[in-house]
C-alpha positions as CSV (number, residue, x, y, z in Angstrom):
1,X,-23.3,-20.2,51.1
2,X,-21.3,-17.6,49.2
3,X,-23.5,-14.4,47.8
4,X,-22.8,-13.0,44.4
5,X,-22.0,-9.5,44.9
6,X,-18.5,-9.3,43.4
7,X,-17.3,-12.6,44.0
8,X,-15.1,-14.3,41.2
9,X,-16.2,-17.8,42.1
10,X,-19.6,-19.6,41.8
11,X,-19.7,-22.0,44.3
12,X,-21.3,-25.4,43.3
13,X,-24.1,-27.6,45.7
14,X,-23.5,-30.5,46.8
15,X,-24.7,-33.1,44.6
16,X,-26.0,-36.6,45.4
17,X,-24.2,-39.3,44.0
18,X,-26.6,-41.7,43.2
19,X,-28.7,-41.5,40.1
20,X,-32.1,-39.5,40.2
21,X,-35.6,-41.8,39.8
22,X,-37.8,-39.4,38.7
23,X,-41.2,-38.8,40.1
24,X,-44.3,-39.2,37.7
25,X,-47.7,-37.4,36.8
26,X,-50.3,-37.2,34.4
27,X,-53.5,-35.0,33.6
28,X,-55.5,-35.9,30.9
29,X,-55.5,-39.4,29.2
30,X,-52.3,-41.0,29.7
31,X,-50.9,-42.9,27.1
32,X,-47.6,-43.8,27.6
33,X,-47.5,-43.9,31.5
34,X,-50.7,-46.0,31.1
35,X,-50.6,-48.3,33.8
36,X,-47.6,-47.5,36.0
37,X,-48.7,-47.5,39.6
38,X,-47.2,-44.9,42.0
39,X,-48.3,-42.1,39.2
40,X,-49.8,-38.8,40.6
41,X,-52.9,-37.6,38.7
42,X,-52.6,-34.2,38.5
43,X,-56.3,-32.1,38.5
44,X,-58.3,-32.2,35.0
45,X,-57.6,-29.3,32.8
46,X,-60.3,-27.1,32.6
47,X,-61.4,-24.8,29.9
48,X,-59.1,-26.5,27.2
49,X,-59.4,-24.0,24.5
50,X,-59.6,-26.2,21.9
51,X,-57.2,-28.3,22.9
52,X,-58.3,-31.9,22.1
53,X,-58.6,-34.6,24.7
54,X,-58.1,-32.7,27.5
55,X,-61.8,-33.2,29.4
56,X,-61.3,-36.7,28.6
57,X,-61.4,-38.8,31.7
58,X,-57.8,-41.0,32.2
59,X,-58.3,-43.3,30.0
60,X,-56.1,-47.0,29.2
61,X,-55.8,-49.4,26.5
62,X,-57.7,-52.8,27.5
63,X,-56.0,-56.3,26.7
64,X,-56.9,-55.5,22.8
65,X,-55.0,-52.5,22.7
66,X,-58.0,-50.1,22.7
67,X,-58.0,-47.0,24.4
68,X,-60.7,-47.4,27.1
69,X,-61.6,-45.6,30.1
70,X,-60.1,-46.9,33.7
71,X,-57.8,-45.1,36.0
72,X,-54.1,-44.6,36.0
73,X,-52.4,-46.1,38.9
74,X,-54.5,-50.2,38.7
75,X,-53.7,-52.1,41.4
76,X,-51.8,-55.8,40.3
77,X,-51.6,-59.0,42.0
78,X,-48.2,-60.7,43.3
79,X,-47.1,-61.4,39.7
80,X,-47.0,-57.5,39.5
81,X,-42.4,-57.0,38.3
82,X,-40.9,-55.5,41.0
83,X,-41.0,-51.5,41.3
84,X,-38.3,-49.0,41.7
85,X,-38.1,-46.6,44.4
86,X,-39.1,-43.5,43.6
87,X,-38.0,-39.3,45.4
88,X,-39.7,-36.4,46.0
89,X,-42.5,-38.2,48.2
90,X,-44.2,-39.9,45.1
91,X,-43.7,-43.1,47.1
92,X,-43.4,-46.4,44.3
93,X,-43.6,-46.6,40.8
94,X,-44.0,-50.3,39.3
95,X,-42.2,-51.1,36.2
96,X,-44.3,-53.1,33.6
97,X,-43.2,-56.6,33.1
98,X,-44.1,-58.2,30.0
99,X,-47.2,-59.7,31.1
100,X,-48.1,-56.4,32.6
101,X,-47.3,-54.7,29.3
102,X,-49.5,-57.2,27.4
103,X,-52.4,-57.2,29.6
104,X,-52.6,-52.9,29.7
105,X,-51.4,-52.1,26.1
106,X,-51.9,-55.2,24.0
107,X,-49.6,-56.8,21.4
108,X,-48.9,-54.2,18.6
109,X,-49.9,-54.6,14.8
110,X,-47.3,-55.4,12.5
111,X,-46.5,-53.1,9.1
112,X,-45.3,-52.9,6.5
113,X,-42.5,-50.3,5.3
114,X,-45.0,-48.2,3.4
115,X,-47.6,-48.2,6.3
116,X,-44.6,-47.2,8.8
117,X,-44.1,-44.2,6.5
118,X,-48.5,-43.8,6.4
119,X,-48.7,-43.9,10.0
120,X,-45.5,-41.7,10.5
121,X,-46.8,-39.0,8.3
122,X,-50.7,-39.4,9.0
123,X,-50.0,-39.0,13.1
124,X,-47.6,-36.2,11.9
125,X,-44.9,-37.7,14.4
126,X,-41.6,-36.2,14.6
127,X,-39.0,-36.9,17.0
128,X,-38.9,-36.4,20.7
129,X,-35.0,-35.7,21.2
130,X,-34.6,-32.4,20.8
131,X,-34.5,-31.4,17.1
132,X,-38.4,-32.8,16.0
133,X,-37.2,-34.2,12.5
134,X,-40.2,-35.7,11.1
135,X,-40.2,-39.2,11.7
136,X,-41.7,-40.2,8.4
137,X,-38.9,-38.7,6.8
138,X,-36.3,-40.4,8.5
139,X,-38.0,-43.7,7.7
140,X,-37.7,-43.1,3.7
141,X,-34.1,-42.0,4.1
142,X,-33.6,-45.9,5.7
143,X,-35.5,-47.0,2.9
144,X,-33.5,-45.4,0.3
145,X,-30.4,-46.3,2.2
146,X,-31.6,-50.0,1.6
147,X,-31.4,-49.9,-1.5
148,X,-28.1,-49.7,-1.5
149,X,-27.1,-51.7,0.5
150,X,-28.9,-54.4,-0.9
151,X,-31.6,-54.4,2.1
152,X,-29.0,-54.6,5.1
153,X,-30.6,-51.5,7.9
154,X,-30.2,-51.2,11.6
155,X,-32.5,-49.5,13.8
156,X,-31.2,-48.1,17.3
157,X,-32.8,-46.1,20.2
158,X,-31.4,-43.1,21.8
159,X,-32.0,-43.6,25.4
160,X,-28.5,-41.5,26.4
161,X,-30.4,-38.3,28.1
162,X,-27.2,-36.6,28.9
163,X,-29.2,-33.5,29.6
164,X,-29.5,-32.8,32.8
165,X,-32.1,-31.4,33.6
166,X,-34.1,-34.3,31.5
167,X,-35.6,-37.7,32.7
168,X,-38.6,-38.6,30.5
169,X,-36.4,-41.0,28.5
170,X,-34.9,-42.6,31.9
171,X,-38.8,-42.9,33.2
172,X,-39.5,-45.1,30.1
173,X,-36.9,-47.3,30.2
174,X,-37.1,-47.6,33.9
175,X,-40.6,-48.0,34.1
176,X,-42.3,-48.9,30.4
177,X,-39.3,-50.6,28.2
178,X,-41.6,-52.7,27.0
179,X,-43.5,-50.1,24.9
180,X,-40.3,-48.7,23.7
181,X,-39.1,-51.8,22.6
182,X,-42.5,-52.2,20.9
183,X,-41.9,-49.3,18.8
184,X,-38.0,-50.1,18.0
185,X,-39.0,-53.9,16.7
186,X,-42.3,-52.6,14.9
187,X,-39.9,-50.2,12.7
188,X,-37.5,-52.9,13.0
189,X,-40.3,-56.1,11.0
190,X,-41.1,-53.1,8.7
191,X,-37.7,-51.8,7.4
192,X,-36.7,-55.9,7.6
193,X,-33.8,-54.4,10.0
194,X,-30.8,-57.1,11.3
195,X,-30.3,-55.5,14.8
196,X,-32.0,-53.4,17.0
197,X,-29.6,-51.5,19.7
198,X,-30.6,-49.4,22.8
199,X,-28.1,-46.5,23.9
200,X,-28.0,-45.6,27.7
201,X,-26.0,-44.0,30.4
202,X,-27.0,-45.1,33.2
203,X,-26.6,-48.3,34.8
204,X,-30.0,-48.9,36.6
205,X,-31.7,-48.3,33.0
206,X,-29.5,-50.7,31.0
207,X,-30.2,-53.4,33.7
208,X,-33.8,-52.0,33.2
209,X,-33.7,-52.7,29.4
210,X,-31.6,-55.6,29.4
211,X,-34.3,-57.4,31.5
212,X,-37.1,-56.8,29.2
213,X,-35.2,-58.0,26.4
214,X,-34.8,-61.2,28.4
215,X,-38.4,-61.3,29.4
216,X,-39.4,-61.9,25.5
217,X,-37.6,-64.6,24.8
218,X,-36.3,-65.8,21.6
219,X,-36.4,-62.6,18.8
220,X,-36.3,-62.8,14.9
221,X,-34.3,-59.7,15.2
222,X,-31.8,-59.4,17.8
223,X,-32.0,-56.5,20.1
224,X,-29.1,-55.6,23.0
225,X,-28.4,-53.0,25.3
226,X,-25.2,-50.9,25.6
227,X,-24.1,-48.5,28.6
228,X,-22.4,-45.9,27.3
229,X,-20.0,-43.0,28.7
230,X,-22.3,-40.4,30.3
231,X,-21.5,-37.0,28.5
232,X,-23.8,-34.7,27.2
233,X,-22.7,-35.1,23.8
234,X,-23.1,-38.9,24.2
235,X,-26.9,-38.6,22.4
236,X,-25.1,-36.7,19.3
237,X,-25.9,-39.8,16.5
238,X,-23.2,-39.7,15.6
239,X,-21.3,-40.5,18.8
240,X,-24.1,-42.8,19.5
241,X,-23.1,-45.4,16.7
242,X,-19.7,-45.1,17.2
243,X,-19.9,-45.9,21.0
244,X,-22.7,-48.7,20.1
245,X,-20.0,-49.8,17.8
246,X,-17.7,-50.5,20.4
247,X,-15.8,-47.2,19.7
248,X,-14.9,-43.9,21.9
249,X,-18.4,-42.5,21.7
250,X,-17.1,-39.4,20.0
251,X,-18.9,-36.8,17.3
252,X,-17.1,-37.9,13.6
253,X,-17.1,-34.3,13.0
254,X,-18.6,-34.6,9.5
255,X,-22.0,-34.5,8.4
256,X,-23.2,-38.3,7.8
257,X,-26.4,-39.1,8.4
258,X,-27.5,-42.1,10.3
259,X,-29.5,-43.3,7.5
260,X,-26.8,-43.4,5.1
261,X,-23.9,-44.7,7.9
262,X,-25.2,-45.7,11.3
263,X,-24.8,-48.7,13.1
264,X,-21.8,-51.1,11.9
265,X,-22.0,-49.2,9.0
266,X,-25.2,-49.6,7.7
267,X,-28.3,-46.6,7.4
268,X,-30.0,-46.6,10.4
269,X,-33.4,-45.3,11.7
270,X,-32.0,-43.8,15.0
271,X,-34.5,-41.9,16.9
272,X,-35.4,-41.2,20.6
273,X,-37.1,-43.0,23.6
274,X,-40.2,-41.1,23.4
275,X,-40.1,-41.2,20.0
276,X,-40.6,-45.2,19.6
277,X,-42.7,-45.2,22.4
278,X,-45.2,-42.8,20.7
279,X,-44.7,-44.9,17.5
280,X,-46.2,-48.2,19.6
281,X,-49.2,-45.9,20.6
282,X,-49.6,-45.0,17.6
283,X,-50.0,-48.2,15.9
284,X,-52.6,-49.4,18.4
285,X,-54.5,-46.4,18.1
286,X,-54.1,-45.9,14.4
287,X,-54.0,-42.3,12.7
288,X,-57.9,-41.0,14.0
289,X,-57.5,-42.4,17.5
290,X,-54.0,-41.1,18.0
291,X,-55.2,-37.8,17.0
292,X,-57.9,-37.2,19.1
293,X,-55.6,-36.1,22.1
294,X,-53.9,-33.1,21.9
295,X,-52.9,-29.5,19.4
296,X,-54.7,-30.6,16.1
297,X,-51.2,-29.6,14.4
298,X,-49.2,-31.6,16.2
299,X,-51.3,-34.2,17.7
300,X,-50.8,-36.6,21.1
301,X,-49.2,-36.3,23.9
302,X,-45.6,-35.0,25.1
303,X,-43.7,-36.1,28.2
304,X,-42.1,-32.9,30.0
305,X,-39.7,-33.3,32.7
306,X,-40.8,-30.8,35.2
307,X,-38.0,-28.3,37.1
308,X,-35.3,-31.5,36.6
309,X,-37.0,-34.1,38.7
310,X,-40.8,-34.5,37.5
311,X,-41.9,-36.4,34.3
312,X,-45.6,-35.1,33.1
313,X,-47.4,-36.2,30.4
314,X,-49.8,-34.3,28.7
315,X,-51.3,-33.3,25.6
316,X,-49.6,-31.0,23.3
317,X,-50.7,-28.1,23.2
318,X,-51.8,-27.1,26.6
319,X,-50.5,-23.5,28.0
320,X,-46.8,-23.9,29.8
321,X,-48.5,-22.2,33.2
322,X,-51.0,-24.5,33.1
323,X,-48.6,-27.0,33.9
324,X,-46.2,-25.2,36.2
325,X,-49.4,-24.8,38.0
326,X,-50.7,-28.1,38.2
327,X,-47.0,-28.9,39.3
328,X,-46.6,-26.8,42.4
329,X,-44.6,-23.8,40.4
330,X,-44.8,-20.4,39.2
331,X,-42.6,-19.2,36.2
332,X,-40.0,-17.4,39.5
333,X,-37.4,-15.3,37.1
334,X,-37.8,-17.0,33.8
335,X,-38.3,-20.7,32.4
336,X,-35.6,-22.7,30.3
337,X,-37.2,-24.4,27.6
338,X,-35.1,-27.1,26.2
339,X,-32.6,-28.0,28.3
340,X,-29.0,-26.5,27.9
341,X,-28.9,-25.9,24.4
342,X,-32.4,-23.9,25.0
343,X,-33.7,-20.6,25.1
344,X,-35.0,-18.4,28.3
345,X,-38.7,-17.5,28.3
346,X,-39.6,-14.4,30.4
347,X,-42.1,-14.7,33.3
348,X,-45.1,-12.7,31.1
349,X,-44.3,-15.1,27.9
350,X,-45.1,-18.0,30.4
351,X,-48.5,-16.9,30.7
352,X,-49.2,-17.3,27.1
353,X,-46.9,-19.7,25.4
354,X,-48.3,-23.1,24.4
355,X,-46.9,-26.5,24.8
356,X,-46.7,-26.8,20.8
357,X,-43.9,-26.7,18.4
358,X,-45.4,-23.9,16.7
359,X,-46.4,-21.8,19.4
360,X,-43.1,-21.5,20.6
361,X,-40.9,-21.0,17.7
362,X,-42.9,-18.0,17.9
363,X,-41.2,-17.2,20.9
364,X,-37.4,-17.9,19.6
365,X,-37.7,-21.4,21.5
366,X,-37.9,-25.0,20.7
367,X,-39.1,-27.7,23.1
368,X,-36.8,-29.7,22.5
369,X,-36.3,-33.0,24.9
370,X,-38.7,-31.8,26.7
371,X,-37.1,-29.8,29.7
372,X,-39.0,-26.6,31.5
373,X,-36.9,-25.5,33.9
374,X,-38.3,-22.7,36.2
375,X,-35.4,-20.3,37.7
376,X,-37.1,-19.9,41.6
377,X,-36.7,-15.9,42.7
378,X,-34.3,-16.7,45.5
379,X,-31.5,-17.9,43.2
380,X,-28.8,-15.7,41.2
381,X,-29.4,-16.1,37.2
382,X,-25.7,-15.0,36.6
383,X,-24.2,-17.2,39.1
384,X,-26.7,-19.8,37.7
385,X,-25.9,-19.4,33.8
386,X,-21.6,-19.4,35.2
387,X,-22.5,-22.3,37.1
388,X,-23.7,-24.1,33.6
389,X,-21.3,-22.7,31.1
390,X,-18.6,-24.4,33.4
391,X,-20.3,-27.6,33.4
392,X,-20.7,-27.4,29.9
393,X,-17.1,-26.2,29.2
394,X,-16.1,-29.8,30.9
395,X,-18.8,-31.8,28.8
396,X,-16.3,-31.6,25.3
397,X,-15.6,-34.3,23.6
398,X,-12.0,-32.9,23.4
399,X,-11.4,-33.5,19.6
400,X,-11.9,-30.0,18.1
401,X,-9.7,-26.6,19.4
402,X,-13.4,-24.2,19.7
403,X,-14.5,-26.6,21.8
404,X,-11.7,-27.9,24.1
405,X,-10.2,-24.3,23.9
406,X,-13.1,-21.7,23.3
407,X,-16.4,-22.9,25.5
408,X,-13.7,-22.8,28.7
409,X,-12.7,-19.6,27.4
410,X,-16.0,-18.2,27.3
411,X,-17.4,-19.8,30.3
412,X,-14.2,-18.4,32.4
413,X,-14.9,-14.9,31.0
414,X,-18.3,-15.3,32.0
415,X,-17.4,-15.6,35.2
416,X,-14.7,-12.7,35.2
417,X,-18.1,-10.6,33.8
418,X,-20.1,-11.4,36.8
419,X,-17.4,-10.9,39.3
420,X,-17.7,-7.8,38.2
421,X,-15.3,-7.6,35.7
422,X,-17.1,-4.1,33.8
423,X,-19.4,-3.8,30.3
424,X,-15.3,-4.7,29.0
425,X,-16.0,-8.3,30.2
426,X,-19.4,-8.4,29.2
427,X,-18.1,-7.6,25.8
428,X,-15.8,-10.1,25.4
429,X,-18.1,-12.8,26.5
430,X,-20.1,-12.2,22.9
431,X,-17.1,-11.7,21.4
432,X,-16.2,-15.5,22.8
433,X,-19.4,-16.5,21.6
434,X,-19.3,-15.2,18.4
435,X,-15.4,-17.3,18.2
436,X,-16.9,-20.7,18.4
437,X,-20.2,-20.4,16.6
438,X,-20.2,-22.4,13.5
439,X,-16.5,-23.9,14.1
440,X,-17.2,-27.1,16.2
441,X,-17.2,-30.9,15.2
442,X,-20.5,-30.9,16.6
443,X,-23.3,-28.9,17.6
444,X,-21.6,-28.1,21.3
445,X,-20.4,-25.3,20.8
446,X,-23.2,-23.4,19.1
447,X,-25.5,-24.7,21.5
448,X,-23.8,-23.5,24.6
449,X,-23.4,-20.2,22.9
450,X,-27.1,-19.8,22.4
451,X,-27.7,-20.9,25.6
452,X,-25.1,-18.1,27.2
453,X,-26.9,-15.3,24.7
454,X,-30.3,-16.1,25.7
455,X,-28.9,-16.0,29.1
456,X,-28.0,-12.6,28.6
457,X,-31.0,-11.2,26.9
458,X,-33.3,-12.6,29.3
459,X,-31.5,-11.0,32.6
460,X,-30.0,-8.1,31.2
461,X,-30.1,-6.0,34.2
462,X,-28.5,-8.9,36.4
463,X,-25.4,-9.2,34.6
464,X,-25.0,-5.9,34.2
465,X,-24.9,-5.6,38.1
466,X,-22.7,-8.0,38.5
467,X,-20.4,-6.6,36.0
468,X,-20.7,-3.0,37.9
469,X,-19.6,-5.2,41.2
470,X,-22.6,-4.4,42.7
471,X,-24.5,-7.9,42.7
472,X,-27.9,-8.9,43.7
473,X,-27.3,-10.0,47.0
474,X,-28.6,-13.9,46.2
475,X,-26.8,-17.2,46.6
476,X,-26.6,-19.5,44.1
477,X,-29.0,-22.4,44.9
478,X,-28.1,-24.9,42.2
479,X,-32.0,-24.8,40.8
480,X,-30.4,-25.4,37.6
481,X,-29.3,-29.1,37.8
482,X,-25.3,-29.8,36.5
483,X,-24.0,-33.2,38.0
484,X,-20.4,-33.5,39.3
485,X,-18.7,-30.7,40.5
486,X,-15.4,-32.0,40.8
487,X,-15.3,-32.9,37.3
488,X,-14.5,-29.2,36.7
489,X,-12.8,-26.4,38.2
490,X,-15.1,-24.1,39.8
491,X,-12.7,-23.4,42.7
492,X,-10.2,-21.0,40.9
493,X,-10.4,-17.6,39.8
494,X,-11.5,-17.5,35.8
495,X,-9.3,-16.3,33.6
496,X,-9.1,-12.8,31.4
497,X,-9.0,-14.5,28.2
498,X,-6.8,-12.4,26.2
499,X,-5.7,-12.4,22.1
500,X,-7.1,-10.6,19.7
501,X,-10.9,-10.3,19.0
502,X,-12.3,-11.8,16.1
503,X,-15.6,-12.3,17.1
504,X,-16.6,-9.4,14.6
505,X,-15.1,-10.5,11.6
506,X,-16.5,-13.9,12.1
507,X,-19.7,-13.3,12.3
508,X,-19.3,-10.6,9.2
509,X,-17.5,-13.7,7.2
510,X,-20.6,-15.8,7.7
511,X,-23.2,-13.4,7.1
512,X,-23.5,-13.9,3.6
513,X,-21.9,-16.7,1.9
514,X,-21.2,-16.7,-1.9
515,X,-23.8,-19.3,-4.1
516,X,-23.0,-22.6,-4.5
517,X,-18.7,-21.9,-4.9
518,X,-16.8,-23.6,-6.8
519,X,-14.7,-24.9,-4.7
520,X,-14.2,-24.8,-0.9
521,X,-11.5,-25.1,2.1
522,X,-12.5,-27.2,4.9
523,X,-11.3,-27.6,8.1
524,X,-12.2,-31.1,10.3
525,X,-12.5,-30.1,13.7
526,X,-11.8,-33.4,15.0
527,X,-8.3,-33.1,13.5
528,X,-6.9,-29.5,13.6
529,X,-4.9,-28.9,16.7
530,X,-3.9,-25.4,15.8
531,X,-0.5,-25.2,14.8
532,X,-1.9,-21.8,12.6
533,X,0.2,-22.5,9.4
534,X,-2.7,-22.2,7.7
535,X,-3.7,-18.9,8.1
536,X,0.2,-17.6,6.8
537,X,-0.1,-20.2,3.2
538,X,-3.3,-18.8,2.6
539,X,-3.7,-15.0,4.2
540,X,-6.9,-13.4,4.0
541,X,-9.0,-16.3,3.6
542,X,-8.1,-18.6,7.1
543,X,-8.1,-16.4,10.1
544,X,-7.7,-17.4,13.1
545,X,-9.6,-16.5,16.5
546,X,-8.7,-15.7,19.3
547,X,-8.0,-19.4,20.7
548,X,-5.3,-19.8,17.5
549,X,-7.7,-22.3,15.6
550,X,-9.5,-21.3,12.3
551,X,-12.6,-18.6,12.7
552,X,-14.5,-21.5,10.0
553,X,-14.7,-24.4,9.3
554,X,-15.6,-23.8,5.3
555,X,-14.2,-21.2,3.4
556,X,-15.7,-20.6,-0.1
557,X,-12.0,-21.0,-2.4
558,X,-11.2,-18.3,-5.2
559,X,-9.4,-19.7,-7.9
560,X,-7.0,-17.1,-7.7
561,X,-6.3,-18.8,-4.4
562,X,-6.1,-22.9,-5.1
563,X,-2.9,-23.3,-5.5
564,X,-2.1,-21.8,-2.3
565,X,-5.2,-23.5,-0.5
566,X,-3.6,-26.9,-2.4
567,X,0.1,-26.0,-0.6
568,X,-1.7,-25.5,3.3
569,X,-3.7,-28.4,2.1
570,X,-0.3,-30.3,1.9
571,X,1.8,-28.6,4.5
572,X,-1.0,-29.1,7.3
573,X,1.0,-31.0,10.2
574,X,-2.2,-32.3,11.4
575,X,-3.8,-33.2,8.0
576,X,-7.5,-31.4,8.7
577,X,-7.3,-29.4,5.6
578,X,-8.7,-30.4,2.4
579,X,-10.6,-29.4,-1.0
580,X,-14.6,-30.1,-1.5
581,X,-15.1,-29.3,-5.1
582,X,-19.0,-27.4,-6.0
583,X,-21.6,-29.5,-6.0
């Protein structure tokens, strides 16, 4: 194993080939691993702090759906649907057939459209996929959406997890697709939807899915199950409905909502996994009973996968070392909250943060699909945080120049930075981040960008090290998980990076944008291949960075400069320019 002292290369583990089944645990009262055998139950959470729920003893729903007590594993007779092996010395997890489904959880109530929105707004759900858009809110968007199209909506599930260092959503599917599917055909009856369709990646889950669907029988709304190309930017909505619609799987690059043009063109209520499977609880349970577990502002539970290979559920709300604890961990160097797009919490923040939304967007951070990633003390954070940006370099959709161009850029001067290329290399690392923020057909590139920056604020000291060429003496252990090595180049030496820097003006452009403009020049990402004619027809107002594509993707348009803006508009070889009049 290669230390990073003043090495230009990151070497990359080896990494298993076959897909990871992730372990499972509970504390508290679980709701929507009820039932699955093969579950540790982790030790009962003292001293809650006002935490609801949390001294409740495990508790499952009985045949009529209400939450009684009992324990979590059960044992089932030789009807019991065949289990999946599970890793990590958990030993077996059983998946819930349908009868097994029926007999722990309970059929679920139906509702109507306006008690979907009730429920939605009275439980205060919001979704589980990373961005926590109230779920209320998406289901009146459908609604409106309806109306125009004279009552034709879809509904779809995101079950894509191309995080890796996330498995919650694979756990359900694997082991509890029943009570997702619960949640997807209960919003389906409400919104009177024609299809439901499931999104995943991974083969073993869409066989997973596929067989529940088969063990329900005949439907009044048709539901199916699509495997999709495993990217990370597969679970972007969307590239969702494009690949369930039989396309590419690719980001449109333009800001349509699902619930105005989703699935086979129709608005569509498109949330997460978790998301519907929290919906099902909740409309057993009702408002009152579903809020009597967890953070009184954000009420139930929340399913965390655990340092890449443990699924927890718990209630919100409960402290972050609580939990590290009760799994086996301390907070090492630092703790990723969110997966790659995420944010680095230092080891004293740990001590204090809570599992809530709240509580941590106090800290800069956002749970988002649940990920806490723990950096051990015997691994290299720069190496680590090289290791990633190459990974997520690879992960482009390859329609838009910042992103096929300027995240490989930045990750390769990364690398020149902690091979000890001096505070020079350190500087054009921000100055590569600052290149692609804002400019990509999808939220890629920011994301990696903040993920690098956080990177660099919480291990200041490290990279600055490595930049000196002195190092820290540690290998890289691979504790932050990135699948397929060979998918990228991590052999070679990374490159300078070179051109001018525009990182400065760019981020002075969009500082402060003029009110509501008149008029404005657009660029569409998934178009422009940066030919730079642009920036010559209309000087001063397109500049280009350093990778020779446009520094923005919207450009407020003096009238003094429309006729010109019209002429690039014209001239474009690739035809990604055009005029958005004010709104």
């Amino acid at each position: 194993m290669t230390l990073l002292a003043s090495a230009a290369t990151v070497p990359m583990p080896a990494v298993d080939p076959s897909p990871t089944v992730p372990s499972l645990a509970v504390f508290g009262a679980p709701r929507l691993l009820a039932g699955l055998g093969g579950v540790d139950e982790l030790d009962r959470l003292g001293g809650s702090g006002g935490v609801a729920g949390l001294d409740r003893v495990a508790g499952v729903y009985g045949p009529d759906g209400v939450y009684g007590s009992g324990g979590v594993g059960g044992v089932y007779g030789p009807d019991r649907a065949d289990g999946v092996d599970g890793t990590h010395g958990m030993g077996r997890v059983d998946r819930l057939d349908r009868v097994a489904h029926l007999a722990r959880h309970g059929s679920p109530p139906d509702l109507s459209a306006s008690e979907l929105v009730a429920l939605a707004e009275d439980t205060g759900l919001r979704g589980r996929g990373g961005a926590g858009f109230p779920f209320a809110r998406k289901v009146r968007a459908v609604m409106e959406g309806r109306r125009r199209t004279g009552g034709r909506v879809a509904v779809v599930v995101n079950g894509s997890e191309g995080e890796p260092g996330c498995l919650k959503d694979t756990a359900l599917l694997l082991f509890a697709p029943h009570l997702v599917l619960d949640g997807a055909l209960l919003a389906a009856r409400a919104l009177g939807a024609e299809e439901v369709a499931v999104g995943v990646t991974r083969a073993d889950v869409a066989r997973s899915v596929r067989r529940a669907i088969a063990e329900r029988g005949p439907l009044s709304t048709p539901v199916r199950a699509e495997l999709l190309a495993e990217r990370f930017v597969t679970g972007e909505g969307t590239a969702l409905t494009d690949g369930l619609n039989r396309g590419p799987g690719l980001p449109s690059g333009r800001k349509i909502r699902s619930s105005e043009r989703g699935l086979r063109g129709l608005p569509t209520l498109l949330s997460n996994t978790e998301t519907y499977a929290q919906l099902a609880v909740a409309a057993r349970l009702g408002a009152l009973g579903y809020r009597a577990t967890g953070d009184p502002a954000e009420p139930g539970t929340v399913l965390l996968t655990v340092a890449g290979e443990r699924v927890v559920e718990a209630p919100t709300g409960v402290p972050l070392a609580r939990v590290l604890a009760l799994c086996g961990l301390g907070p090492g160097q630092g703790i990723l909250i969110g997966g790659y797009h995420g944010t680095w919490l230092p080891p004293s923040t740990a001590g204090t943060a809570l599992l809530s939304r709240d509580d941590l967007t106090a800290y800069g951070a956002v749970l988002g699909a649940g990920a806490v990633l723990p950096l051990p003390e015997g691994t290299c954070p720069a190496g680590e945080t090289v290791r990633v940006a190459r990974w997520m370099a690879a992960e482009s959709a390859g329609q838009c120049g910042p992103c096929v161009l300027g995240l490989p850029a930045l990750a390769d001067a990364l690398g020149q930075a902690v091979g000890g290329g001096g505070q020079r290399a350190l500087d054009a690392v921000r100055g590569r981040m600052r290149a692609v923020e804002r400019r990509g057909a999808c939220s890629h590139p920011d994301g990696t960008a903040r993920f690098i920056a956080s990177a660099l604020a919480a291990f200041p000291d490290e990279f600055a090290r490595h930049a000196d060429g002195a190092g820290c003496g540690r290998p890289v252990l691979g504790a932050l998980p990135v699948p397929g090595e060979a998918a990228y180049g991590v052999g070679g030496a990374p490159g300078t990076g070179g051109g001018r820097r525009s990182g400065d003006r760019a981020a002075t452009a969009t500082a402060a944008r003029p009110h509501a403009p008149e008029q404005r020049l657009l660029v569409d990402w998934t178009l422009c291949q940066g030919h730079g004619l642009c920036a010559d027809l209309v000087p001063g107002m397109v500049r280009l960075g350093p990778d020779g594509y446009p520094e923005r993707a919207a450009m407020p348009l003096p009238a003094r400069m429309r006729r010109r803006a019209q002429l690039a508009v014209r001239r474009c070889p690739a035809l990604a320019l055009r005029v958005q009049d004010g709104e």
